[in-house]
PDB file of N, CA, C and O in Angstrom:
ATOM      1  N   UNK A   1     -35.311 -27.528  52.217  1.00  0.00           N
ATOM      2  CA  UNK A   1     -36.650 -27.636  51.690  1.00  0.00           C
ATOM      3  C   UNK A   1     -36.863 -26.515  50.682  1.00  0.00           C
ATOM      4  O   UNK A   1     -36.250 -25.448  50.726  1.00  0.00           O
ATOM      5  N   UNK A   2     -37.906 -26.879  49.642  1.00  0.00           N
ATOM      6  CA  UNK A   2     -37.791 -25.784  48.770  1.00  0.00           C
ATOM      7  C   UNK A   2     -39.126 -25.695  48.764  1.00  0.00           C
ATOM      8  O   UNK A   2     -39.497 -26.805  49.143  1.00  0.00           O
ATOM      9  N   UNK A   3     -40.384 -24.808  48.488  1.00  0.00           N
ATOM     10  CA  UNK A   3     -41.172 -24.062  48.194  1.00  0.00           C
ATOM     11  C   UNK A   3     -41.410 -23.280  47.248  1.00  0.00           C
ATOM     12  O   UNK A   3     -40.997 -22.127  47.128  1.00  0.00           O
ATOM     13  N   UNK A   4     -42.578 -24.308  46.017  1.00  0.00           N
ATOM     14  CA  UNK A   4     -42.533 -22.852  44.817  1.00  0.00           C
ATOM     15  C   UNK A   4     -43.856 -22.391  45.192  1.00  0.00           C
ATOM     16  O   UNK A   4     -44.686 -23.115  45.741  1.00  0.00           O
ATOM     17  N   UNK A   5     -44.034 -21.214  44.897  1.00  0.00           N
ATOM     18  CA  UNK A   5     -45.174 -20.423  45.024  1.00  0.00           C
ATOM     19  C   UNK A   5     -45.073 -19.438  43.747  1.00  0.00           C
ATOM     20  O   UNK A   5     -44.125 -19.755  43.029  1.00  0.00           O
ATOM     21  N   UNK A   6     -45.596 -18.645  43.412  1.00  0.00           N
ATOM     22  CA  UNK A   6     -46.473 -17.428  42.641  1.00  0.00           C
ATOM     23  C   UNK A   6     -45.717 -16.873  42.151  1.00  0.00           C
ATOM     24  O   UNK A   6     -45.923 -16.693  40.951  1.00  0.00           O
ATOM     25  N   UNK A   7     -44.555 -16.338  42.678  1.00  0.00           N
ATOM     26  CA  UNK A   7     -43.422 -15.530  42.535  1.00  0.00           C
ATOM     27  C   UNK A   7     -41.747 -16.256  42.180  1.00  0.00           C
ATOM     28  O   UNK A   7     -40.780 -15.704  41.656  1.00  0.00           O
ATOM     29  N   UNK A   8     -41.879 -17.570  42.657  1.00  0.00           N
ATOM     30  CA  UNK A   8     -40.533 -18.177  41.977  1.00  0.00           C
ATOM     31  C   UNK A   8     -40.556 -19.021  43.011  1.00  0.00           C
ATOM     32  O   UNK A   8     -41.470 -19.822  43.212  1.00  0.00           O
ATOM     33  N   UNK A   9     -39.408 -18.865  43.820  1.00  0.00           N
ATOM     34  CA  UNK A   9     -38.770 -20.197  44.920  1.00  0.00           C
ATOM     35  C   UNK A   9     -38.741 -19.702  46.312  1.00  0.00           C
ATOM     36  O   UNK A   9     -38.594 -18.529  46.656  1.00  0.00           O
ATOM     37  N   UNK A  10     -38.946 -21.044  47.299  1.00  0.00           N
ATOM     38  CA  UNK A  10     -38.928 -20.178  48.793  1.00  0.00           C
ATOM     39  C   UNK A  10     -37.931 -21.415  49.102  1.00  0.00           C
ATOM     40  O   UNK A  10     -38.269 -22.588  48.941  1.00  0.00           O
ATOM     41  N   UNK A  11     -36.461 -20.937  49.639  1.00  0.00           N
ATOM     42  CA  UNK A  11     -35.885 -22.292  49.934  1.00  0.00           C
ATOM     43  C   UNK A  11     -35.041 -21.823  51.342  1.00  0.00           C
ATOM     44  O   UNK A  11     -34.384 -20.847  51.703  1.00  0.00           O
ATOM     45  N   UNK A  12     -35.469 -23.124  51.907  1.00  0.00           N
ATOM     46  CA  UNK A  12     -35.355 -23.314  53.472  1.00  0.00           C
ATOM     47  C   UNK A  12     -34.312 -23.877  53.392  1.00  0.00           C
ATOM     48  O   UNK A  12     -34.070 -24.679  52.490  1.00  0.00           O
ATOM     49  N   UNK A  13     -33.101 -23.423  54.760  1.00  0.00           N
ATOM     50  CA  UNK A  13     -32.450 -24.344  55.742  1.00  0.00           C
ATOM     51  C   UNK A  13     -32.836 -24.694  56.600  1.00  0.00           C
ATOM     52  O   UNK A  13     -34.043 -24.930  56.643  1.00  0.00           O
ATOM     53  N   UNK A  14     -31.947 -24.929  57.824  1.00  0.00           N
ATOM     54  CA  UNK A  14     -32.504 -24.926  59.381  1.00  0.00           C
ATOM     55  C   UNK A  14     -32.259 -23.219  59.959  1.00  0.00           C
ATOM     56  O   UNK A  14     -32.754 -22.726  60.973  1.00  0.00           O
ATOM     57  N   UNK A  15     -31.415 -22.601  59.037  1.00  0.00           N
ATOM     58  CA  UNK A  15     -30.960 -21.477  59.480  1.00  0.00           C
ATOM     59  C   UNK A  15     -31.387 -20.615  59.378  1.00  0.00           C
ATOM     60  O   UNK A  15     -31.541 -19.830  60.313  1.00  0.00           O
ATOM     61  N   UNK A  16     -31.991 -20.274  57.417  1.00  0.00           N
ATOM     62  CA  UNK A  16     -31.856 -18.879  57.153  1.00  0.00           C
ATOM     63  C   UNK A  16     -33.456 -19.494  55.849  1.00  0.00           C
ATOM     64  O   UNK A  16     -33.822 -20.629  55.544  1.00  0.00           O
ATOM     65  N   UNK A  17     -33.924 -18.277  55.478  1.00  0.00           N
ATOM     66  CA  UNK A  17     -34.845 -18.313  54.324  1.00  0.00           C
ATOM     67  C   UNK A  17     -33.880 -17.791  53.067  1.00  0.00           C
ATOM     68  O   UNK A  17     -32.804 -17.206  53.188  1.00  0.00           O
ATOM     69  N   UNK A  18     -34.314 -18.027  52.268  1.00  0.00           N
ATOM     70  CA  UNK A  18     -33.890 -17.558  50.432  1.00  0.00           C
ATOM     71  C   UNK A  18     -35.169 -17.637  49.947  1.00  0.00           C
ATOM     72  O   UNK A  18     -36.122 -18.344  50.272  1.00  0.00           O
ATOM     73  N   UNK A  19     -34.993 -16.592  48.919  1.00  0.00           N
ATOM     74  CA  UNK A  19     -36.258 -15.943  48.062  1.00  0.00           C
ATOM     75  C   UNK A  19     -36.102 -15.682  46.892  1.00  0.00           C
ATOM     76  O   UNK A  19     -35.918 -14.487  46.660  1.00  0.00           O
ATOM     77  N   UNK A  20     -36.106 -16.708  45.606  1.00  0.00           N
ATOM     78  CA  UNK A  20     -35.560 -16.459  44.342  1.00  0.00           C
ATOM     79  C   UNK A  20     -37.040 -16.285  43.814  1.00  0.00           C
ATOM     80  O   UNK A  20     -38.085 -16.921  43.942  1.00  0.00           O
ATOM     81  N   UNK A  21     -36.531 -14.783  42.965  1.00  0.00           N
ATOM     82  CA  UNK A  21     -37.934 -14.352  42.100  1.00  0.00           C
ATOM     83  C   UNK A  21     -37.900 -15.255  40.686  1.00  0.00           C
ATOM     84  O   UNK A  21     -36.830 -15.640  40.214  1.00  0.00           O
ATOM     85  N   UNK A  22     -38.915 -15.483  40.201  1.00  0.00           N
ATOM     86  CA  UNK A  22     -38.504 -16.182  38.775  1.00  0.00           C
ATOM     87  C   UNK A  22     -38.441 -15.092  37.739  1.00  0.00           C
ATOM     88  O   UNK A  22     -37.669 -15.214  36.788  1.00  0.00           O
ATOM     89  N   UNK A  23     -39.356 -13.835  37.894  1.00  0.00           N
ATOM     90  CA  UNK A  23     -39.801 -13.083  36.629  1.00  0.00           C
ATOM     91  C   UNK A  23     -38.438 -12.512  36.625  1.00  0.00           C
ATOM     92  O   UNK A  23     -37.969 -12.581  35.489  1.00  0.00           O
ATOM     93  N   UNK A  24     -37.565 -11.930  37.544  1.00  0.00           N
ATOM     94  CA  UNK A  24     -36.346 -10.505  37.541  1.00  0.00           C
ATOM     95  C   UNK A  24     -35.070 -11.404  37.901  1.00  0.00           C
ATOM     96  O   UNK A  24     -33.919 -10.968  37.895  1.00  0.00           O
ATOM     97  N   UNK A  25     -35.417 -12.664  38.202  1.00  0.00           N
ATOM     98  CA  UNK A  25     -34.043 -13.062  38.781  1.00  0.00           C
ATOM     99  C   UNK A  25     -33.509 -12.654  39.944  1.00  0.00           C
ATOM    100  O   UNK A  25     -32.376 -13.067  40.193  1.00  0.00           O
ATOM    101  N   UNK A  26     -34.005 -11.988  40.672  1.00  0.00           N
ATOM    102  CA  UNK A  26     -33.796 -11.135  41.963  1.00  0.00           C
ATOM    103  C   UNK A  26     -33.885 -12.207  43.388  1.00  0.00           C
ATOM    104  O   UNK A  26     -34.483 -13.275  43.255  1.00  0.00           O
ATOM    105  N   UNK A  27     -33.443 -11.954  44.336  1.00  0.00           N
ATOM    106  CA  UNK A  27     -33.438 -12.691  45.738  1.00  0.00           C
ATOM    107  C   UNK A  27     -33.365 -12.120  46.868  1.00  0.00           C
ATOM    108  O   UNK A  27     -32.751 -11.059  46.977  1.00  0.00           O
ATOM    109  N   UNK A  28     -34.065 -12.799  48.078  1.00  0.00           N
ATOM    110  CA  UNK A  28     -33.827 -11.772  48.768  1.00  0.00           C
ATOM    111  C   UNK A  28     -33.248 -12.990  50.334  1.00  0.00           C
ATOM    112  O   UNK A  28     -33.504 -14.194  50.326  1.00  0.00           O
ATOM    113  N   UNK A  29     -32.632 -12.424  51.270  1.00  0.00           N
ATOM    114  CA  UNK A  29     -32.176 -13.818  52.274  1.00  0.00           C
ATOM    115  C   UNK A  29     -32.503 -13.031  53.512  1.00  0.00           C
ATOM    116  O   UNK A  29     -32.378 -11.828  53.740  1.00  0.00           O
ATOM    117  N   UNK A  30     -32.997 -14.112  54.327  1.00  0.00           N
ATOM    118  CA  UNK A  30     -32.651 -13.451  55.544  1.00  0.00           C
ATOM    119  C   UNK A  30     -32.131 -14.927  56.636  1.00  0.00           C
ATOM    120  O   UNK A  30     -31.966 -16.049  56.157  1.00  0.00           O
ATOM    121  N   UNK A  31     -31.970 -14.654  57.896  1.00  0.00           N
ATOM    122  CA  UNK A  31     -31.686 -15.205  59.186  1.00  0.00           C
ATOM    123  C   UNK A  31     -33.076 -15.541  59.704  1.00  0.00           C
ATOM    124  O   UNK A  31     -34.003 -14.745  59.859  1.00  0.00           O
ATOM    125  N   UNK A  32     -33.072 -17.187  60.011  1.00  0.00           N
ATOM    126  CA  UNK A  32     -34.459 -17.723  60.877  1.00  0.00           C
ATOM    127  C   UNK A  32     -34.563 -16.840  62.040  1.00  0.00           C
ATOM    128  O   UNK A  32     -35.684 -16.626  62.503  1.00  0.00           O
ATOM    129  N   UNK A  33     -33.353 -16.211  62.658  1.00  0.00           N
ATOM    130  CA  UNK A  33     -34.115 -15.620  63.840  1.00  0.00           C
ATOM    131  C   UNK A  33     -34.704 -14.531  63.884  1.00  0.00           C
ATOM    132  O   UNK A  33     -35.288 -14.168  64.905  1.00  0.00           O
ATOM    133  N   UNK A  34     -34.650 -13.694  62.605  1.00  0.00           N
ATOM    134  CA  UNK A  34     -34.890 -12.423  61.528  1.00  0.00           C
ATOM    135  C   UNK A  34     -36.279 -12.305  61.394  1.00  0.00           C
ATOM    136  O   UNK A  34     -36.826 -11.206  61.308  1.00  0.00           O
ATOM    137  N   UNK A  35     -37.119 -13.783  61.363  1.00  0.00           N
ATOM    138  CA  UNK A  35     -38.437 -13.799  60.938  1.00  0.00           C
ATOM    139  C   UNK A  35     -39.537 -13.566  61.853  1.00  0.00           C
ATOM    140  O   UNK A  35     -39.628 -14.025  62.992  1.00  0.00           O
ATOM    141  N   UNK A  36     -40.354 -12.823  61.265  1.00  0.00           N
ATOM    142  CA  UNK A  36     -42.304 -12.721  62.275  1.00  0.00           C
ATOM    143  C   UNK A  36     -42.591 -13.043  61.006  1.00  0.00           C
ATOM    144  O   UNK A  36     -42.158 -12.733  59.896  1.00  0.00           O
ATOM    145  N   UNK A  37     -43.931 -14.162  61.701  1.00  0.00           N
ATOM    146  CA  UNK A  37     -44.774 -14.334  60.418  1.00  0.00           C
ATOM    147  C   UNK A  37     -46.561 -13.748  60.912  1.00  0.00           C
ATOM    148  O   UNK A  37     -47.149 -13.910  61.982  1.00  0.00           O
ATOM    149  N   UNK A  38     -46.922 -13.198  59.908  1.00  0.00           N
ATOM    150  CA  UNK A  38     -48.434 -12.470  60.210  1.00  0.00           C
ATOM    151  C   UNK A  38     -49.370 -13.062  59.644  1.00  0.00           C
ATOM    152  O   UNK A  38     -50.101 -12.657  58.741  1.00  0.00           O
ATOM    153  N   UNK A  39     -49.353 -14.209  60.271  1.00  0.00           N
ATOM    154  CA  UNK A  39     -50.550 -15.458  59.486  1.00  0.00           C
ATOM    155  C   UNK A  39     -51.601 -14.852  59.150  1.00  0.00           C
ATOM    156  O   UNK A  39     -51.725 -15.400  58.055  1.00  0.00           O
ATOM    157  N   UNK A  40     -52.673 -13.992  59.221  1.00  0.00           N
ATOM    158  CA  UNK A  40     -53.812 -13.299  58.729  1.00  0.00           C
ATOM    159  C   UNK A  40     -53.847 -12.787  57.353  1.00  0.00           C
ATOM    160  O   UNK A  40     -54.880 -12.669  56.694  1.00  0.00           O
ATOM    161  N   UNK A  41     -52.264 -12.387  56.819  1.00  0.00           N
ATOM    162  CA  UNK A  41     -52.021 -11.445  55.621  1.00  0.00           C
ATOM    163  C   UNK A  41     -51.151 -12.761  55.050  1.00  0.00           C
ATOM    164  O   UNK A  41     -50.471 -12.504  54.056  1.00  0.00           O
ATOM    165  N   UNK A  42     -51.101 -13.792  55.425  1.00  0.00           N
ATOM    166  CA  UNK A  42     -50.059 -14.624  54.761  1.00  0.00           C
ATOM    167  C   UNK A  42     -48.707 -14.285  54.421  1.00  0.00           C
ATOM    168  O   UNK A  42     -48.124 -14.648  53.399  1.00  0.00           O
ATOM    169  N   UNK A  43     -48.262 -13.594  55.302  1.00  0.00           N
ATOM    170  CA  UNK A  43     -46.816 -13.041  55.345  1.00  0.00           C
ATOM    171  C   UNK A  43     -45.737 -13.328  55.948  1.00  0.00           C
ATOM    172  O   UNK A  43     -46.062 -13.722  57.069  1.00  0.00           O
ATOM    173  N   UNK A  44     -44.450 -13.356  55.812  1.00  0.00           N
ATOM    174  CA  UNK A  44     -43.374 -13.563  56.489  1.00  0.00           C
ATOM    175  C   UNK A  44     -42.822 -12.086  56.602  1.00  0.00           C
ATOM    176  O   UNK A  44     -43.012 -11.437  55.573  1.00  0.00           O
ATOM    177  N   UNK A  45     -42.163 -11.391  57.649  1.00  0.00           N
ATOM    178  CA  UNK A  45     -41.661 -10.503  57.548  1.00  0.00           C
ATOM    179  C   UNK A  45     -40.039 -10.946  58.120  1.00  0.00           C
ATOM    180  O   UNK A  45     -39.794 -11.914  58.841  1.00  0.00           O
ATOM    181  N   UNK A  46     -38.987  -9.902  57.554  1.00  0.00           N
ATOM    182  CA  UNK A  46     -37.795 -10.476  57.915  1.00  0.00           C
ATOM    183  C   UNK A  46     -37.467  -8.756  58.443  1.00  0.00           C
ATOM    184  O   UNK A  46     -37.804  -7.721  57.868  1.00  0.00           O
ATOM    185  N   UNK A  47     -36.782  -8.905  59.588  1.00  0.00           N
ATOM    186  CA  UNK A  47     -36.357  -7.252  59.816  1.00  0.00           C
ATOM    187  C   UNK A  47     -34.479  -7.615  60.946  1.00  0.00           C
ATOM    188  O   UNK A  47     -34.050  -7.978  62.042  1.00  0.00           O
ATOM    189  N   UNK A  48     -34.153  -7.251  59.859  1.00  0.00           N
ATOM    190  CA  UNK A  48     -32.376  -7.809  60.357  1.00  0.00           C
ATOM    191  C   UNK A  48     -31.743  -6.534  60.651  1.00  0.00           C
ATOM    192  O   UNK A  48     -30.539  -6.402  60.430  1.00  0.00           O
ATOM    193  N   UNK A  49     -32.627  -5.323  61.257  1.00  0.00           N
ATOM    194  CA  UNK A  49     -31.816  -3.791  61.714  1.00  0.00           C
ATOM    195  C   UNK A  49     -32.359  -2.828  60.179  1.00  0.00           C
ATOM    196  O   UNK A  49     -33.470  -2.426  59.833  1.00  0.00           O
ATOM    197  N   UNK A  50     -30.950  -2.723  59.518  1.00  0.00           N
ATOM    198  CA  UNK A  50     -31.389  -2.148  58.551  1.00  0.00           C
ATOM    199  C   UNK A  50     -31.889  -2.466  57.223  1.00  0.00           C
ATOM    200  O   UNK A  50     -32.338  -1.523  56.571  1.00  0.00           O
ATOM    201  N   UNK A  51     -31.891  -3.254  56.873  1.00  0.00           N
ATOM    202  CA  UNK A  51     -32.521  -4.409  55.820  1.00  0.00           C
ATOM    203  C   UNK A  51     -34.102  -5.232  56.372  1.00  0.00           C
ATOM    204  O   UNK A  51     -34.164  -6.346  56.892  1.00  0.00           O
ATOM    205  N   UNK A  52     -35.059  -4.475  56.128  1.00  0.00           N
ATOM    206  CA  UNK A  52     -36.712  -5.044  56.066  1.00  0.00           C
ATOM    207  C   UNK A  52     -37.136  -5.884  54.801  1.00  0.00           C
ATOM    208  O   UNK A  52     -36.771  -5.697  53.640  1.00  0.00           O
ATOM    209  N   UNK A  53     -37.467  -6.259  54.990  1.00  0.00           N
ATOM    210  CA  UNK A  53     -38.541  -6.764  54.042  1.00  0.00           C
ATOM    211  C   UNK A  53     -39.811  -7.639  54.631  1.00  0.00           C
ATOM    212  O   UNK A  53     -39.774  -8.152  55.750  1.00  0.00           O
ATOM    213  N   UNK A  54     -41.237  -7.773  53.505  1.00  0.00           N
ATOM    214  CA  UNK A  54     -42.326  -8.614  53.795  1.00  0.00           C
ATOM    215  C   UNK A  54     -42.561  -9.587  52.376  1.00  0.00           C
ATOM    216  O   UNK A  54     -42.208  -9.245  51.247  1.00  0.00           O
ATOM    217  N   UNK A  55     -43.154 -10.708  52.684  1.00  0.00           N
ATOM    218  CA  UNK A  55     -43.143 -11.260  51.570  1.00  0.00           C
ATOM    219  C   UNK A  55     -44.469 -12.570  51.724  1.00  0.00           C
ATOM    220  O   UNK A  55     -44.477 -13.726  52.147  1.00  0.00           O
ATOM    221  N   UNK A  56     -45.557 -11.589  51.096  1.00  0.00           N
ATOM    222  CA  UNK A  56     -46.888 -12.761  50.649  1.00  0.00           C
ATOM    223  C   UNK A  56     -46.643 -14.140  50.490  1.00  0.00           C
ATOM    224  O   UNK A  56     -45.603 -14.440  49.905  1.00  0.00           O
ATOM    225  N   UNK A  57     -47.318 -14.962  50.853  1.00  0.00           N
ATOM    226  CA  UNK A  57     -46.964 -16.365  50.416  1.00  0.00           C
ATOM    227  C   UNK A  57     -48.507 -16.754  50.066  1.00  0.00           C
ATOM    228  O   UNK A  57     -49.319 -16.128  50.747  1.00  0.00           O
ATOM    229  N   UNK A  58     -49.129 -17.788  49.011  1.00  0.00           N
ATOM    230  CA  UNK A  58     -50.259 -17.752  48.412  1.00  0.00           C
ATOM    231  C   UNK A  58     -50.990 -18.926  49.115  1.00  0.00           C
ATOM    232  O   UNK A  58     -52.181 -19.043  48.825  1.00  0.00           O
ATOM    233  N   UNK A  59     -50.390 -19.932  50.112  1.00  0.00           N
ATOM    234  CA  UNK A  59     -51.563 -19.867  51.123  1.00  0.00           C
ATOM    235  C   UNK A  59     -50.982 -20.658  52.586  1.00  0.00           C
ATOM    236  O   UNK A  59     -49.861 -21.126  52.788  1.00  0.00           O
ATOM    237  N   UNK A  60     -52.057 -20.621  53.412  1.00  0.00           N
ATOM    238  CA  UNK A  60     -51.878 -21.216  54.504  1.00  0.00           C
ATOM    239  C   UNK A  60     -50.855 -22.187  54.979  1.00  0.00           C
ATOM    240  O   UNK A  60     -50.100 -22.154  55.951  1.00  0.00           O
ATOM    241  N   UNK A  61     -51.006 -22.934  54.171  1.00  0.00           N
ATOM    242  CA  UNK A  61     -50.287 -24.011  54.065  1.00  0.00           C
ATOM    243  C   UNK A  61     -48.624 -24.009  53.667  1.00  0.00           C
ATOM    244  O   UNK A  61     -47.675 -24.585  54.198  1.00  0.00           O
ATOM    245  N   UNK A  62     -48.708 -23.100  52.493  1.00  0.00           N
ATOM    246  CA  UNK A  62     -47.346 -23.001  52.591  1.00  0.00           C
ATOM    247  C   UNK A  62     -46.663 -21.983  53.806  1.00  0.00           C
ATOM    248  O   UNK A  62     -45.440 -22.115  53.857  1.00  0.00           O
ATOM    249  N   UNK A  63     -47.116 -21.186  54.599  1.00  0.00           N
ATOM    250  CA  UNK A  63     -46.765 -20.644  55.727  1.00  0.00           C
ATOM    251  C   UNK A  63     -46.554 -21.843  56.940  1.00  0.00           C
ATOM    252  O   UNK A  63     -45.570 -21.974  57.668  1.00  0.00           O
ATOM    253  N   UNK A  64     -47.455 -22.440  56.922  1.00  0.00           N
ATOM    254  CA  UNK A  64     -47.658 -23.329  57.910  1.00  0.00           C
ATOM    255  C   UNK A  64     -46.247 -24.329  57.436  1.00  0.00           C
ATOM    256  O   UNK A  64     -45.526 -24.606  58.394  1.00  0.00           O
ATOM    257  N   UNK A  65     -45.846 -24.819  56.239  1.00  0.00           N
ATOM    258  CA  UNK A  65     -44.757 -25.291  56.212  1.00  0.00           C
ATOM    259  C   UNK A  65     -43.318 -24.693  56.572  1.00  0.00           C
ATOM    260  O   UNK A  65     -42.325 -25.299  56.973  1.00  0.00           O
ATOM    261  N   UNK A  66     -43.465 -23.527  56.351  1.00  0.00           N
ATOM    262  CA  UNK A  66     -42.031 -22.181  56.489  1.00  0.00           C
ATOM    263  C   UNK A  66     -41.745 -22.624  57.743  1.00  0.00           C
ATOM    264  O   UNK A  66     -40.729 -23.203  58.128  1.00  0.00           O
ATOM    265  N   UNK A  67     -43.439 -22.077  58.805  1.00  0.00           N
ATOM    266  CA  UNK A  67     -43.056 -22.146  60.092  1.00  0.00           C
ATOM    267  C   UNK A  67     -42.040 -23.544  60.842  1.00  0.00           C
ATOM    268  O   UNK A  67     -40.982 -23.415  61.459  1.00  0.00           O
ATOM    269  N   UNK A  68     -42.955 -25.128  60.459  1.00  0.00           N
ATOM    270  CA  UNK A  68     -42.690 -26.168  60.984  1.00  0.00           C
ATOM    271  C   UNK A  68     -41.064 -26.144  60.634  1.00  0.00           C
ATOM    272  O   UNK A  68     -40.282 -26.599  61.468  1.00  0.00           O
ATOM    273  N   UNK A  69     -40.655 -25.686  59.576  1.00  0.00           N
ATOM    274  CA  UNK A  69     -39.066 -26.254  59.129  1.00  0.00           C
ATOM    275  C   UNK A  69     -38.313 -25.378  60.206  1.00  0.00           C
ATOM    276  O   UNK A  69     -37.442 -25.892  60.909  1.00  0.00           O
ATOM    277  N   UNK A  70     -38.617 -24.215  60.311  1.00  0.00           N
ATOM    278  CA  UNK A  70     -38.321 -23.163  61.528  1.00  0.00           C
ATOM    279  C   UNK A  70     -38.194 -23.788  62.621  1.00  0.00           C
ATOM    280  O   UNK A  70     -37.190 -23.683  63.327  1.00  0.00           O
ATOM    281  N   UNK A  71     -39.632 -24.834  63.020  1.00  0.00           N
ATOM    282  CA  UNK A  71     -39.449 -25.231  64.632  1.00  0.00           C
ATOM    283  C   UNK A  71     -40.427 -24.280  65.035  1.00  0.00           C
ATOM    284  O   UNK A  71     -40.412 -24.093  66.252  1.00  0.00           O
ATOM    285  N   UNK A  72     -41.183 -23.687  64.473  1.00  0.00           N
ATOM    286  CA  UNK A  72     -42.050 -22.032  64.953  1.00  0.00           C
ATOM    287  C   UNK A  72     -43.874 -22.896  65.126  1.00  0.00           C
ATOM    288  O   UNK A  72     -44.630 -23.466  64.340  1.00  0.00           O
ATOM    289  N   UNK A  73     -43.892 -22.717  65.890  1.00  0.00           N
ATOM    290  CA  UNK A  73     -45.263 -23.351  65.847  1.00  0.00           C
ATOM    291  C   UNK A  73     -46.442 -22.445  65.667  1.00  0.00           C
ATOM    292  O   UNK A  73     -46.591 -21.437  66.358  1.00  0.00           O
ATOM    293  N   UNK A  74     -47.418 -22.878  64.570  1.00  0.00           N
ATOM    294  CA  UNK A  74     -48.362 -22.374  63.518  1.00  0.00           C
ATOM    295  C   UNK A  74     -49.597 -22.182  65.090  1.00  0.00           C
ATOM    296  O   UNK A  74     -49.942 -23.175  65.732  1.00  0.00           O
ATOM    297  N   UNK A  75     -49.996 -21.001  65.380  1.00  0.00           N
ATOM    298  CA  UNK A  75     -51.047 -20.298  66.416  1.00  0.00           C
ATOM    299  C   UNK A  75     -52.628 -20.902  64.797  1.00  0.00           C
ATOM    300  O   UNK A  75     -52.764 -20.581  63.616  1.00  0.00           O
ATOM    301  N   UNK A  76     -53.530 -21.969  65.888  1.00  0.00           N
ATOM    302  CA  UNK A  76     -54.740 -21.626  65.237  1.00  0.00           C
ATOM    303  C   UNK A  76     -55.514 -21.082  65.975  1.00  0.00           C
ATOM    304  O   UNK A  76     -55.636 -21.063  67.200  1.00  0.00           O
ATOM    305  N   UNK A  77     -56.246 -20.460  64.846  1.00  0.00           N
ATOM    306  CA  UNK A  77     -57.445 -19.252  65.963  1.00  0.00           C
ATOM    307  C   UNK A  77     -58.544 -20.093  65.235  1.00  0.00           C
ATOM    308  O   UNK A  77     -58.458 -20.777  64.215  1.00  0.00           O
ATOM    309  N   UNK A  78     -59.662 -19.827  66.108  1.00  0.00           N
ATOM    310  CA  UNK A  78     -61.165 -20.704  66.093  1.00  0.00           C
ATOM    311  C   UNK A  78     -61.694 -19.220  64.964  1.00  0.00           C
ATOM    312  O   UNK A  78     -62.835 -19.170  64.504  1.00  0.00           O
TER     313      UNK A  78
END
């Protein structure tokens, strides 16, 4: 699955995330089991030991898709 948003490309396996920037050409990968997502800030965070990263996504919805391809089920709060 692929995902464009704000910043370039968000492309899904069953496995792992990829993060192609459009402006620098830059990427960043991690491991599905790597991921917390902080639905409030619209964020995915990936923390694989020594390699962190966080990464905005521009809305709900596309989080809510990250999660489902994951298998991660989207928490709604009232």
């Amino acid at each position: 699955m692929v995902i464009n948003f704000s910043q370039g490309k968000i492309i899904l396996t069953p496995l792992e995330i990829q993060v192609k920037f459009a402006a620098s050409g830059g990427g960043m990968y991690a491991m599905a089991e790597d991921l917390k997502f902080i639905d409030d800030a619209l964020m995915i965070s990936a923390d694989a030991g020594s390699v962190k990263w966080n990464l905005r996504v521009d809305s709900i919805e596309q989080l809510i898709a990250i999660r489902e391809e994951f298998g991660m089920s989207h928490i709604l709060k009232d």
